[in-house]
N, C-alpha and C positions, 0 to 999 in steps of 0.2 A: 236439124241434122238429118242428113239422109238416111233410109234404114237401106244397112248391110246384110244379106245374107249369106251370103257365101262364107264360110269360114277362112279362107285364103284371106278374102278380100279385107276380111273385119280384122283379119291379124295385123296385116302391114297398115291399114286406117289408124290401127290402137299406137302402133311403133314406129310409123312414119311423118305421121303429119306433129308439124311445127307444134310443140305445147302451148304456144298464146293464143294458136287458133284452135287446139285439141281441147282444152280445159275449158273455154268456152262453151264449145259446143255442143261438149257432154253437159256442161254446168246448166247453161240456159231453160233445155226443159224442167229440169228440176226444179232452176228456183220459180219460172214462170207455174209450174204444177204446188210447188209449197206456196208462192204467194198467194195465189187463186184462194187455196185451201184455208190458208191464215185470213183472205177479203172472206170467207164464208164464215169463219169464226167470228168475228169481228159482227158480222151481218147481223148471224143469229144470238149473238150477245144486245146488237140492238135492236131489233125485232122483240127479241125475249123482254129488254130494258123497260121499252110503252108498259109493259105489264104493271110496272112497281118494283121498288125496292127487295120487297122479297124475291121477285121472281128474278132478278139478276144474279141477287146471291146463289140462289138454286143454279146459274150456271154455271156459278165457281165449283159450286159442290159435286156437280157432276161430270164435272171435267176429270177428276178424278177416275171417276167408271172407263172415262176413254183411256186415262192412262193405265187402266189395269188390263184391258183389251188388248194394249199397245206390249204390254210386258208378255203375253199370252205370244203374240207374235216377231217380238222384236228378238228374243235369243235367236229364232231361229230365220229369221229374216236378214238380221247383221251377220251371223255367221254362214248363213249359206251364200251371202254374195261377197263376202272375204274369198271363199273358200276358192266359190265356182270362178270369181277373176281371175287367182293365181290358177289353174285346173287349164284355165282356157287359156292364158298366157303360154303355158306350158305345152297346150294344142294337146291335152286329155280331157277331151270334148263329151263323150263318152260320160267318164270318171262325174263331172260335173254336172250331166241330166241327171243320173241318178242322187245326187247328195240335193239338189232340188226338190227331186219328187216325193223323195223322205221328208225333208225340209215342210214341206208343203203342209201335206199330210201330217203331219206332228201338230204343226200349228191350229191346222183346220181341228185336229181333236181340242188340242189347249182352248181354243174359242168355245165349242160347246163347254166345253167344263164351268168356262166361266160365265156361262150363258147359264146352266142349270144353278149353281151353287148361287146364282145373283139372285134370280127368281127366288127360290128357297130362302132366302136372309136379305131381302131387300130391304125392308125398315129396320133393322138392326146394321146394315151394312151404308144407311145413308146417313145415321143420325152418327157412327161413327168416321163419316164422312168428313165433318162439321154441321150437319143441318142442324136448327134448331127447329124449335113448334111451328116456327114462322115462315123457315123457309121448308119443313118437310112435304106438305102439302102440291107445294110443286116439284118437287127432288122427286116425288113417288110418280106424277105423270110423266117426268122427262127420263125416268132411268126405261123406264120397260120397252120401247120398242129400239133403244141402244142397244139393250144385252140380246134382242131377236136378233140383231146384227152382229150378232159378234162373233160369230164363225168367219163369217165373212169379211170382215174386218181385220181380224189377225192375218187371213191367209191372203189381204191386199199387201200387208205389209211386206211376205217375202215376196210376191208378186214386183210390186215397185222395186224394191232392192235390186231383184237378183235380173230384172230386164232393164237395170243399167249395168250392171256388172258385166253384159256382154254388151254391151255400146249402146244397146235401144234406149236410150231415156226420149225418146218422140213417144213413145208409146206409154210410157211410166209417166208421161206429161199430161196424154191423151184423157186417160184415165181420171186422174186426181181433176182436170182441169173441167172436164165434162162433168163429171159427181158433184162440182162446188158450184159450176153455175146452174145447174140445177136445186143445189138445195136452197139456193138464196133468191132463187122464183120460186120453190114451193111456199118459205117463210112465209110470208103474209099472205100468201093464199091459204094455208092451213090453220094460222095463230088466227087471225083477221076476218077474211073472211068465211071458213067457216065455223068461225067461232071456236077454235080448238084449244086455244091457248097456250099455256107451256107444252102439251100433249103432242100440238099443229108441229113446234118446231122440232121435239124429239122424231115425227115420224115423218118428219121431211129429211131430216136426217139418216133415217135408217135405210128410206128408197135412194133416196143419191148414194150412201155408199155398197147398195147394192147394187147399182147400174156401175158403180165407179169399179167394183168388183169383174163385172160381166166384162168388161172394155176391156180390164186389166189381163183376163182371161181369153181373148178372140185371139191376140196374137198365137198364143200357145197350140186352139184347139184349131187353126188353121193352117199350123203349121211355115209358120214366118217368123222364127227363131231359131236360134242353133240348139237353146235348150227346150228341151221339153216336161212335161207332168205326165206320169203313167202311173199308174198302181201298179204294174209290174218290174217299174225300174226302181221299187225301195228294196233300198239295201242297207240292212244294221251293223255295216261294219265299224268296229272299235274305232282305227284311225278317223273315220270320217265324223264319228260321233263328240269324241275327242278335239279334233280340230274347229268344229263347229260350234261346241259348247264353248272352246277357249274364245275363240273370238265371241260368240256372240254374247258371252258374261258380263264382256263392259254396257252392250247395250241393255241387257237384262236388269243390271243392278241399278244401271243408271236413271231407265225409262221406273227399278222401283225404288228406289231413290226420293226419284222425282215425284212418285206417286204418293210416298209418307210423309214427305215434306211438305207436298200442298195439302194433305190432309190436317199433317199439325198446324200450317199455319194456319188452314180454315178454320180449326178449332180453335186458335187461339184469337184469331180476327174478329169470331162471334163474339167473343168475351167484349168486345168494346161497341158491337152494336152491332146491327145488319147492315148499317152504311160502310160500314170498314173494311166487313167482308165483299160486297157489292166494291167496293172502291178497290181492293187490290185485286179481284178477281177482274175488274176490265181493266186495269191497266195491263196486269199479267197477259192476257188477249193481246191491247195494242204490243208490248215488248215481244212477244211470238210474232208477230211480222217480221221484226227485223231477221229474229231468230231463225225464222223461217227460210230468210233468202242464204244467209249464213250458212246454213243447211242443205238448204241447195245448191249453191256453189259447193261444198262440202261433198256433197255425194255425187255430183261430178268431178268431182278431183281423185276421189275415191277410187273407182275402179283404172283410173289410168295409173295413180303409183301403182295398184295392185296388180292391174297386166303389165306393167313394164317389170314389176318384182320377179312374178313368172317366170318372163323373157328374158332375164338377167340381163337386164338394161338400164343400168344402176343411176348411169349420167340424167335419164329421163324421170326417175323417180326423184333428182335433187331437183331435176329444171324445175318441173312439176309442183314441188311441194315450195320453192322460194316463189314460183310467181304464184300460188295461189294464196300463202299466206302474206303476201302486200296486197293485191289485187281485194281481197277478201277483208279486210282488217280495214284500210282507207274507206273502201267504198261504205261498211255499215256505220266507219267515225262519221261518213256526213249525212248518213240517215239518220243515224241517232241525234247529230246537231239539228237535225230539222224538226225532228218529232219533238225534241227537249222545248224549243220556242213552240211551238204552239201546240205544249201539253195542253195547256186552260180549254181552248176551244175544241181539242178534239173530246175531253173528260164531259165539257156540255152536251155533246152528241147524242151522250147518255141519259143525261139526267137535269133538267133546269130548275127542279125544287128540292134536292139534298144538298146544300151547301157543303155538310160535311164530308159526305161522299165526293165532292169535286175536290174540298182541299186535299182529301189523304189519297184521292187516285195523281192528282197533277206531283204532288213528293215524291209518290213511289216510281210514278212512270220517269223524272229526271235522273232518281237516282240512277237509274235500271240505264237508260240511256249513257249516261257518265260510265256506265261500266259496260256498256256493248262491244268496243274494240276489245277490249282484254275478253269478254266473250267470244268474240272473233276466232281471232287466234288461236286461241283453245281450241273450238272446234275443228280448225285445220288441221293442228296438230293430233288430234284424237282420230282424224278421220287418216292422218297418214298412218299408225301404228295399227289402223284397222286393215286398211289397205295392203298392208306388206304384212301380216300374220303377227302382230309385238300385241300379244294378248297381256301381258301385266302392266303395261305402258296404259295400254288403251283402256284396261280396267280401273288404272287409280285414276287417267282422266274422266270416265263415267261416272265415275264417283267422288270428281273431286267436288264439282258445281252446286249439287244439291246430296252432300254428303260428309263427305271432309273438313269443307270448310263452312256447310251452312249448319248443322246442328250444333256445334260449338259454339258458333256466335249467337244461334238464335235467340238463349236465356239470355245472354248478355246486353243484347239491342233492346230486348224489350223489358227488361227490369232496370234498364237506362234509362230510355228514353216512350218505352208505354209503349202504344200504338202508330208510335213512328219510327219505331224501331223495327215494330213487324213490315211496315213499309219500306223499308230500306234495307232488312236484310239481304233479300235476294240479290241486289246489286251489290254489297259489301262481300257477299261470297263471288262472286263471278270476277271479281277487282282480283279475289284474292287465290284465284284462279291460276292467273299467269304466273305465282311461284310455282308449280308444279308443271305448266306446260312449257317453259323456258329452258329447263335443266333437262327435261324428257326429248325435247325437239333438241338440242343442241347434242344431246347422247346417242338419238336415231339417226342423223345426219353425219355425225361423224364415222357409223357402223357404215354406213351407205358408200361414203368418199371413202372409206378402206376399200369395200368389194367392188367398188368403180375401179379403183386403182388396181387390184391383183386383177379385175376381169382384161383390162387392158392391156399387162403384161403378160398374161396366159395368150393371149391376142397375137402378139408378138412374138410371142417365142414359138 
């Protein structure tokens, strides 16, 4: 996608051009930037794997850490590129640097916090993780040069958001895409050869997302964007604090949601062995791909309902949100059809001497699969309510997926059917998903085709 700078020119770009070709080509770097990020994940889950069984587990465990980094920055990363679309749609250009640079700066504090309080309760915050004796040993080498990075981490996050909110996702692609091939050339140079082990790929990770940081940062400090970062441009006003909290709650609750859920399931996966944990922890990986592209398409769709809501361009936000939830839905049903057939051989990837670890990761990665469309959709719908400012819409979707419907079921699946029940949960709530994103999308859509129709008559008359 080309970068726009002129403000004129990026307005009629956002309100002009065709939606099949607009959703595109906001969506593309996105999901090209999430899937890179998700091939990295993946990478260093098998780089980490050669290690042994314990040392896999240790990833699961500490993916956690990243979703606690991710909560540090995601309130105010989702709500500061809600906000600044609608800001910018509305050509209050202005209004929307400064809710950024607050935005920013909030974040970058939330990261040290969670940078010092990890240091300080690091073996009490991993064993509470799920590590057990077997896997703490590596949990302890791979959290520490994470939480060095976690300033910087949290404040990539409003960075990506809020430079697709005003059209750049090339840059927000740039970013993520550069960090992840990078860190998947440092993995074996740091585990392998020099001998570093779990330690190598923790701080291969830390330098990529601090160069993924620095990228994410040129556009701004060179000034080729319409928004910028100042310390002089925060401003603590109520409204803006208000509007930004409300949106960015669903991401807040959701990403901690997501973070107590995989904690509990971690904990309760050990109970049946370290292969069980190791085995839902990479599938959980492979399913983040799909999730991933899901996401990316998502957050290109994202700021077009939200500039079109703005702009009071009501008919663009329906175009909008119908083609990208077919488009978006179709395409991860025949991802998921393909990954579901050759679970077996991707699960070997990992591991050729855990048998048990292949049978309980090839279950859970089908279930997960089988439930990926109705994951789809979901996220479309959550990403439109984000996009147009429906902060309680978007809050019960945050929390319906790893929330609503997964801790209820959780005791039930697993005092059913054991350890294949913790396998299958997460797909059985994501299934169970689409009763709440059905009724919410058919209620936001109807609100839209009212203010379509009076915008038209006011037109007229």
């Amino acid at each position: 996608m080309p970068t726009i700078r002129d403000p004129q020119k990026k307005h009629e770009f956002m309100l002009n051009t065709p939606i099949h070709r607009l959703v595109p080509r906001m969506a593309l770097p996105s999901i090209a930037g999430m899937l890179v990020t998700s091939i990295y994940n993946l990478a260093d889950t098998f780089f980490v794997s050669q290690l042994g069984t314990g040392a896999t587990g240790a990833v699961g465990v500490n993916s956690s850490i990243d979703l606690i980094i991710m909560m540090a920055g995601s309130l105010f990363a989702t709500g500061a590129a809600s906000y600044t679309a609608r800001l910018l749609g509305a050509r209050k250009d202005q209004h929307a640097r400064e809710v950024l640079s607050t935005c920013w700066y909030a974040a970058f504090l939330f990261g040290i916090l969670v940078l010092v309080l990890g240091f300080a309760f690091q073996d009490q915050m991993l064993l509470l993780l799920g590590a057990n004796q077997e896997i703490l040993p590596y949990s302890e080498q791979y959290c520490r040069y994470i939480l060095l990075a976690a300033p910087f981490m949290a404040t990539s996050f409003v960075l990506n958001q809020c430079l697709r909110s005003e059209g750049s996702a090339i840059y927000s692609m740039a970013g993520m895409v550069t960090g992840a091939i990078l860190n998947i050339g440092l993995d074996p140079l740091f585990i392998f050869y020099f001998n570093w082990g779990v330690a190598g790929a923790s701080a291969a990770t830390a330098i990529s997302k601090l160069v993924s940081w620095t990228i994410l940062m040129l556009p701004y400090w060179r000034g080729r964007t319409i928004l910028t970062i100042r310390p002089g441009q925060i401003r603590l006003r109520w409204g803006d604090i208000r509007e930004v909290a409300a949106m960015g709650s669903a991401s807040f609750f959701r990403t901690g949601l997501g973070t107590l859920a995989a904690i509990i399931l971690n904990r309760i996966a050990v109970t049946f062995g370290t292969s069980a944990l190791a085995a839902i922890s990479v599938s959980n990986r492979i399913t983040m791909f799909m999730t991933s592209a899901c996401l990316g398409f998502g957050q290109g769709f994202q700021p077009v309902a939200g500039y079109s809501w703005g702009a009071g361009r009501y008919d663009r936000v329906r175009q909008a949100f119908r083609f990208s939830a077919v488009t978006c839905t179709a395409g991860i049903a025949l991802a998921a059809a393909l990954v579901a057939l050759l679970a077996r051989p991707i699960l070997l990837l990992f591991t050729e001497s855990d048998a048990e670890m292949v049978r309980i990761g090839v279950f859970s990665l089908r279930v997960q699969c089988l439930a990926m469309p109705f994951h789809g959709f979901g996220i479309i719908v959550n990403m439109l309510c984000a996009g147009i400012g429906r902060p309680v819409a978007s809050l019960l979707l945050g929390m319906a997926r790893q929330g609503i419907f997964f801790f209820p079921i959780l005791p039930i699946v697993v005092r059913l059917w054991g350890v294949w029940g913790v396998a299958a949960v997460q797909g059985i709530a994501d299934m169970l998903v689409l009763c709440l994103a059905v009724p919410i999308a058919l209620r936001v859509m109807r609100d839209v085709r009212r203010r379509e129709r009076e915008s038209q008559t006011m037109q007229k008359e």
